[in-house]
DSSP file (Angstrom, degrees, kcal/mol; ACC not computed):
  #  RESIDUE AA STRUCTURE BP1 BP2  ACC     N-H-->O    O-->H-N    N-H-->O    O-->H-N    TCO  KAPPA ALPHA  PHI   PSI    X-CA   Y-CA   Z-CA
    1    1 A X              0   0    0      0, 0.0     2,-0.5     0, 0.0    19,-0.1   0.000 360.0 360.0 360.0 124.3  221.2  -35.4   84.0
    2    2 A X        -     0   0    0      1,-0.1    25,-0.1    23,-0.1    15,-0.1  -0.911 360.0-138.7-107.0  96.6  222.8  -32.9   81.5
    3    3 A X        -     0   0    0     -2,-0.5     2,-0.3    13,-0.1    -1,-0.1   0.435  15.0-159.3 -65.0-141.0  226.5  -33.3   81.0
    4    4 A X        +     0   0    0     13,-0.2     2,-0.2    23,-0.2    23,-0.1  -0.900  12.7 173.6 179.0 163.8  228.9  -30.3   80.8
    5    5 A X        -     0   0    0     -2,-0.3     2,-0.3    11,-0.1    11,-0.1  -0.834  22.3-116.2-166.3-156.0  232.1  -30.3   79.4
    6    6 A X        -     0   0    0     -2,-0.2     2,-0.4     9,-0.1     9,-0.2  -0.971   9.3-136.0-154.5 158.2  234.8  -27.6   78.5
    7    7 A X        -     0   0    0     -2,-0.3     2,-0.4     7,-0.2     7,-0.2  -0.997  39.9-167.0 -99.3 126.1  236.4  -26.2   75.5
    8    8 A X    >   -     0   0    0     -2,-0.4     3,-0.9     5,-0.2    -2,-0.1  -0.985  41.8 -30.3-135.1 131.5  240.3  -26.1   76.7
    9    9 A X  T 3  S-     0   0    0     -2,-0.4    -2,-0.0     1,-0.2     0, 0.0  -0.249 134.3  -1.3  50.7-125.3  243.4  -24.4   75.1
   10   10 A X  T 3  S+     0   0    0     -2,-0.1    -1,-0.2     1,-0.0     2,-0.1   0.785 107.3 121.3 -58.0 -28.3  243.1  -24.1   71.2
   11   11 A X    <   +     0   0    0     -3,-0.9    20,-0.1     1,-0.1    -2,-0.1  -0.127  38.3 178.1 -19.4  86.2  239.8  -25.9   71.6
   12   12 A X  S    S+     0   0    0      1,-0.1    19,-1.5    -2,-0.1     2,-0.2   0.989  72.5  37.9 -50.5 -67.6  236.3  -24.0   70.1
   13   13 A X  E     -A   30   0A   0     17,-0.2     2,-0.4    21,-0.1    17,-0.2  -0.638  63.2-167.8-131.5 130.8  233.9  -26.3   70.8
   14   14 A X  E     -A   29   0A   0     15,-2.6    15,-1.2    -2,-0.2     2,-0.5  -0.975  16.6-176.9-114.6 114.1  233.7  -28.6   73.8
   15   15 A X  E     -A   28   0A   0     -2,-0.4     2,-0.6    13,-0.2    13,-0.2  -0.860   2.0-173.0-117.3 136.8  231.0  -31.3   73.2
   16   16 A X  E     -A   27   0A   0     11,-3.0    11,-1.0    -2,-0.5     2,-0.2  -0.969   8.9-151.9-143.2 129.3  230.1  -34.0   76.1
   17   17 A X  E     -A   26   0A   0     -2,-0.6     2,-0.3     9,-0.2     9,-0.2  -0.734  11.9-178.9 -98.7 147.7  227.9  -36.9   75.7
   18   18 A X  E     -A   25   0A   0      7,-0.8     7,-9.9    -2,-0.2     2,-0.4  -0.988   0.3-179.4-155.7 131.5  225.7  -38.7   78.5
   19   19 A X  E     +A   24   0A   0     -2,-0.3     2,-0.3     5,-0.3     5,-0.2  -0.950  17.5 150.3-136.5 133.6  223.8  -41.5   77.9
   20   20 A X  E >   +A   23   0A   0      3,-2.7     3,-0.6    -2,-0.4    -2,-0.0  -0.992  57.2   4.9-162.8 133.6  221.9  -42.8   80.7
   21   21 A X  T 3  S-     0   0    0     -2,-0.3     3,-0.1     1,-0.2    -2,-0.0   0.819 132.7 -51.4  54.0  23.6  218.1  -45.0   81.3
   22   22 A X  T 3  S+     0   0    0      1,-0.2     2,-0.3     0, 0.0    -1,-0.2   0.731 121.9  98.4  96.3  27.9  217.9  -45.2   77.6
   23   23 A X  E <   -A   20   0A   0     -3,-0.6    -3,-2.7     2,-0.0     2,-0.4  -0.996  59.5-139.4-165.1 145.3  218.4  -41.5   76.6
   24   24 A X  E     -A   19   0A   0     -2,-0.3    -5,-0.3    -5,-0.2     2,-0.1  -0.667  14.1-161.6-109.0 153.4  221.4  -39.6   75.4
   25   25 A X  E     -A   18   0A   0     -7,-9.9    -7,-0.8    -2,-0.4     2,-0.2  -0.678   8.7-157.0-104.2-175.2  222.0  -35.8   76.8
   26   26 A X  E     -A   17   0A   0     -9,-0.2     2,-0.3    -2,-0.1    -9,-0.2  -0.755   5.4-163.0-130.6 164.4  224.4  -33.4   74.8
   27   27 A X  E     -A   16   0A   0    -11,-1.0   -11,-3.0    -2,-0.2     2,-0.3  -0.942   8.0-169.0-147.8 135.9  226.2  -30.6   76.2
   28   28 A X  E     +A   15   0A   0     -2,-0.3     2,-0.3   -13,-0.2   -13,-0.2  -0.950  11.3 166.5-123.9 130.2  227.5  -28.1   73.8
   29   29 A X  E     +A   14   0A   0    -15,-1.2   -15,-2.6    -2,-0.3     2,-0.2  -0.799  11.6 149.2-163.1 148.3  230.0  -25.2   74.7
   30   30 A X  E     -A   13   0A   0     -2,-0.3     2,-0.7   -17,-0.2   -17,-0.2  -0.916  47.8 -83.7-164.1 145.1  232.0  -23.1   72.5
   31   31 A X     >  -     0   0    0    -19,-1.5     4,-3.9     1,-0.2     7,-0.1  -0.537  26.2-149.2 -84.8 140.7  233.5  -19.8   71.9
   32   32 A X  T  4 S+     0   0    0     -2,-0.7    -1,-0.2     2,-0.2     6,-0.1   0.623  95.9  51.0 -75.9   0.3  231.2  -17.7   70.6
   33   33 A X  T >4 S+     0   0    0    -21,-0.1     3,-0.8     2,-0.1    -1,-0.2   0.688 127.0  29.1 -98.9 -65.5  234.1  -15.5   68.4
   34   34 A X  T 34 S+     0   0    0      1,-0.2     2,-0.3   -22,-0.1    -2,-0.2   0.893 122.8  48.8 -77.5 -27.4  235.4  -19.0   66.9
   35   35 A X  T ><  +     0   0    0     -4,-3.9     3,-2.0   -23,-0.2    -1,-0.2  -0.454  60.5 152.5-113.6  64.3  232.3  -21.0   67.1
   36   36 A X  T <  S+     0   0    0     -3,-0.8     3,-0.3    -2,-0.3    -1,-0.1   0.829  75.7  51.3 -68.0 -13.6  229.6  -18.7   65.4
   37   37 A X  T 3>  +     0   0    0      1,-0.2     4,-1.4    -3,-0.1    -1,-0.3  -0.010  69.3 121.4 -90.2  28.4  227.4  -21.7   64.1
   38   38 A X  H <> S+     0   0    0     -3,-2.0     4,-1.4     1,-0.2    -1,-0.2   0.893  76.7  49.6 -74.6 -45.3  227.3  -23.2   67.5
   39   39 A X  H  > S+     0   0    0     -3,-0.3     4,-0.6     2,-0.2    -1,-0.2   0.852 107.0  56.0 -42.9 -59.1  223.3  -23.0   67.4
   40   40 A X  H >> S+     0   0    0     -3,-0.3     4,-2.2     2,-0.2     3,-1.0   0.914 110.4  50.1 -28.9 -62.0  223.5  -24.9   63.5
   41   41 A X  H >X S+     0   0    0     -4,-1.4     3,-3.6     1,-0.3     4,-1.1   0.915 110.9  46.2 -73.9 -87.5  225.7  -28.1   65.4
   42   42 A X  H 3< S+     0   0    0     -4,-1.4    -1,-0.3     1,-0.3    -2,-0.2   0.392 112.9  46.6 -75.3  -3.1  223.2  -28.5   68.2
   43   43 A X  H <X S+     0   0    0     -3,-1.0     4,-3.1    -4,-0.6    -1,-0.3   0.657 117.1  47.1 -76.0 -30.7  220.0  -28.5   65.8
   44   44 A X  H <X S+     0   0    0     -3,-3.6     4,-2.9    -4,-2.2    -2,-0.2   0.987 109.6  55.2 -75.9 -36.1  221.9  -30.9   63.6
   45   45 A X  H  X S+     0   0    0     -4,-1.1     4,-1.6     2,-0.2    -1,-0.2   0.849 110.4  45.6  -4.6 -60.4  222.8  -32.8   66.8
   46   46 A X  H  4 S+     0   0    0     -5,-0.4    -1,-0.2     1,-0.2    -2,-0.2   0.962 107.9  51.5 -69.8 -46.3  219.3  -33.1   67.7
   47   47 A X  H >X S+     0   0    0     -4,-3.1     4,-1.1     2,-0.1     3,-1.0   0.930 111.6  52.9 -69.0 -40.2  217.9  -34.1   64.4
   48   48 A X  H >< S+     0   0    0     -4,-2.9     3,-5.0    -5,-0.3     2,-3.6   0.877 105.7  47.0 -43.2 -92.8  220.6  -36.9   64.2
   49   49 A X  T 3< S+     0   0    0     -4,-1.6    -1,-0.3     1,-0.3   -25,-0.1   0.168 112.9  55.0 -78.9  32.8  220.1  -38.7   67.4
   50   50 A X  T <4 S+     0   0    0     -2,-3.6    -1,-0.3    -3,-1.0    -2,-0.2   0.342  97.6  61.3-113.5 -13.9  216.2  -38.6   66.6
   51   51 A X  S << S+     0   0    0     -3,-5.0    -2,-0.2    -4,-1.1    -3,-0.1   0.504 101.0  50.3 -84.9  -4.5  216.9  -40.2   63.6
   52   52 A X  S    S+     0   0    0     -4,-0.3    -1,-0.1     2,-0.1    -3,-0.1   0.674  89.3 109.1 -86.4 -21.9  218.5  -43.6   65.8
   53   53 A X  S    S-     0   0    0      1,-0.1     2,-0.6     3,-0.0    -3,-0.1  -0.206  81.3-117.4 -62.5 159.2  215.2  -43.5   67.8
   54   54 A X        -     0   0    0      1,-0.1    -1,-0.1     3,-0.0    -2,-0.1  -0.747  28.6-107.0 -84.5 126.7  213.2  -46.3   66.8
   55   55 A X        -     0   0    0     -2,-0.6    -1,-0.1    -3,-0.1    -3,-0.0   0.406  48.4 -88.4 -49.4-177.2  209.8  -45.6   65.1
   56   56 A X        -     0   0    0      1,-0.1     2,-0.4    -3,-0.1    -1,-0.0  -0.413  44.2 -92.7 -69.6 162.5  206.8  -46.3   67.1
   57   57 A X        -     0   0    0      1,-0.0     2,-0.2    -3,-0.0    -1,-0.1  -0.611  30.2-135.3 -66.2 134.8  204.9  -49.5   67.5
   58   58 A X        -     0   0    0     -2,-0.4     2,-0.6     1,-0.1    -1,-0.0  -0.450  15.3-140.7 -90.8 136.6  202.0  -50.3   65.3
   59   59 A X        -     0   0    0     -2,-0.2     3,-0.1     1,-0.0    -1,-0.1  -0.740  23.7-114.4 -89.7 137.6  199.1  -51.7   67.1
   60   60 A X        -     0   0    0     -2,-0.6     5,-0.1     1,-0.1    -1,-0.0  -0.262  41.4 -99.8 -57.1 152.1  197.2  -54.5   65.2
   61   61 A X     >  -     0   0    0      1,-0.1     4,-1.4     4,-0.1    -1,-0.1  -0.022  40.2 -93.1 -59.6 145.4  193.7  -53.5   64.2
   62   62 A X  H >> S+     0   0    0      1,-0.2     3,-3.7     2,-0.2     4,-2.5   0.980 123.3  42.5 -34.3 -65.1  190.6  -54.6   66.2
   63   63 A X  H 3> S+     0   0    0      1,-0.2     4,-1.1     2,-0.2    -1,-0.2   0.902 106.2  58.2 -77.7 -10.5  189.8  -57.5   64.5
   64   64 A X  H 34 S+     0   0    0      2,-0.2    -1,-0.2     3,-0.1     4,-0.2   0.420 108.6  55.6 -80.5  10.7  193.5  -58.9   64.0
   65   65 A X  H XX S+     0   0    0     -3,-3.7     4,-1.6    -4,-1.4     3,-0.5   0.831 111.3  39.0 -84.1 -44.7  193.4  -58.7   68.0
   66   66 A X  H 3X S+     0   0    0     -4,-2.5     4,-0.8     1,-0.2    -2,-0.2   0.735 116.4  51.1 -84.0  -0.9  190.3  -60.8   68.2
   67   67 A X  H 3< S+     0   0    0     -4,-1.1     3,-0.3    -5,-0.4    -1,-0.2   0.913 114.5  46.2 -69.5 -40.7  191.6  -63.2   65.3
   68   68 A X  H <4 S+     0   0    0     -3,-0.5    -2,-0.2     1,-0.3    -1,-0.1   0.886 115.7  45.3 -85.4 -63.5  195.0  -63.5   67.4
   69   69 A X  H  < S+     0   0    0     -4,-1.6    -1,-0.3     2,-0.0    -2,-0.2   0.546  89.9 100.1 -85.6 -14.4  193.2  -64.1   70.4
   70   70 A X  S  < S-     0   0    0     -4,-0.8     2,-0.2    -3,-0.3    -3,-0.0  -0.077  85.2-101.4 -50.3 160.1  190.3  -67.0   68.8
   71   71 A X        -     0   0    0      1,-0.1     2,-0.3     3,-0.0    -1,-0.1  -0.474  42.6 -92.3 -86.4 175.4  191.4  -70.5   69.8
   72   72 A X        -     0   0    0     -2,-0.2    -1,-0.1     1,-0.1     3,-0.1  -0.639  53.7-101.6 -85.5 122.7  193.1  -72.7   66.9
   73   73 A X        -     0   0    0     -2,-0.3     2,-0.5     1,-0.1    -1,-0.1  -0.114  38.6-102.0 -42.5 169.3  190.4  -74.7   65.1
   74   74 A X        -     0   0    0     -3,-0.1     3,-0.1     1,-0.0     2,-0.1  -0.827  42.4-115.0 -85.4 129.1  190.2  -78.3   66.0
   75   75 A X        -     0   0    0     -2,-0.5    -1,-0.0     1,-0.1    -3,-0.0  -0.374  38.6 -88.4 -52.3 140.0  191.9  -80.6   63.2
   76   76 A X        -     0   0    0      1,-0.1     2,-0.5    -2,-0.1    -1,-0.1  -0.128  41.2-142.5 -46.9 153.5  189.9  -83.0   61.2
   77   77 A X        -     0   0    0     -3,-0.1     2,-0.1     3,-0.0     3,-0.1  -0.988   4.7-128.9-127.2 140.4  189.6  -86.0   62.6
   78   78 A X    >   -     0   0    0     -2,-0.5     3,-0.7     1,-0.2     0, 0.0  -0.361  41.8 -93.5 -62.7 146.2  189.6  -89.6   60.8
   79   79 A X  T 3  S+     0   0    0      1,-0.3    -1,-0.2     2,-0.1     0, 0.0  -0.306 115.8  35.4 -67.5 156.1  187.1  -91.9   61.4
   80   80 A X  T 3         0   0    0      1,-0.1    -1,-0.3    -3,-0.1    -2,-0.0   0.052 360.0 360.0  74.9 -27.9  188.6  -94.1   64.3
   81   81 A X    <         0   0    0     -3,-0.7    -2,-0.1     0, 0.0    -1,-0.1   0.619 360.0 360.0 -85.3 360.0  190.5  -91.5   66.2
C-alpha cells in the first residue's frame, strides 16, 4: 500500500503518510517549479524513518547458548537433608 496525496491551492508539496503491518509508506508530490528539492525531502525522509527502526538482534554466541541451556547445579546439601 502506497498512499497518495495532493498538493492543493497555494500548497507545493503534498506529503501523505501510511503506516500499516508495522511499516510506514510516504507519498511525496509537489510542484516541480516551486518544489525544486523535492528529490533532497524524500532522501531525507528515508534516512529519518530508518533511523526509528530498531537495530537488529544480537544472537548469543555458541557457547552462551549451551551455558543458557545446561541445567542449574544442584545446591550443597547439609549433612541431614
Amino acid at each position: 500500500m502506497l498512499p497518495s496525496g495532493a498538493a492543493r491551492g497555494q500548497q507545493a508539496i503534498g506529503i501523505a503518510l501510511l503506516s500499516y503491518d508495522g511499516r510506514i509508506g510516504v507519498g511525496l508530490i509537489g510542484d516541480a517549479d516551486a518544489a525544486k528539492d523535492l528529490p533532497a525531502l524524500a532522501t531525507d525522509i528515508r534516512f529519518a524513518l530508518n533511523e526509528l527502526k530498531p537495530p537488529p538482534l544480537s544472537l548469543p554466541s555458541p557457547a552462551r547458548s549451551r551455558a543458557a541451556l545446561a541445567p542449574a547445579p544442584e545446591p550443597a546439601r547439609t549433612p541431614g537433608t
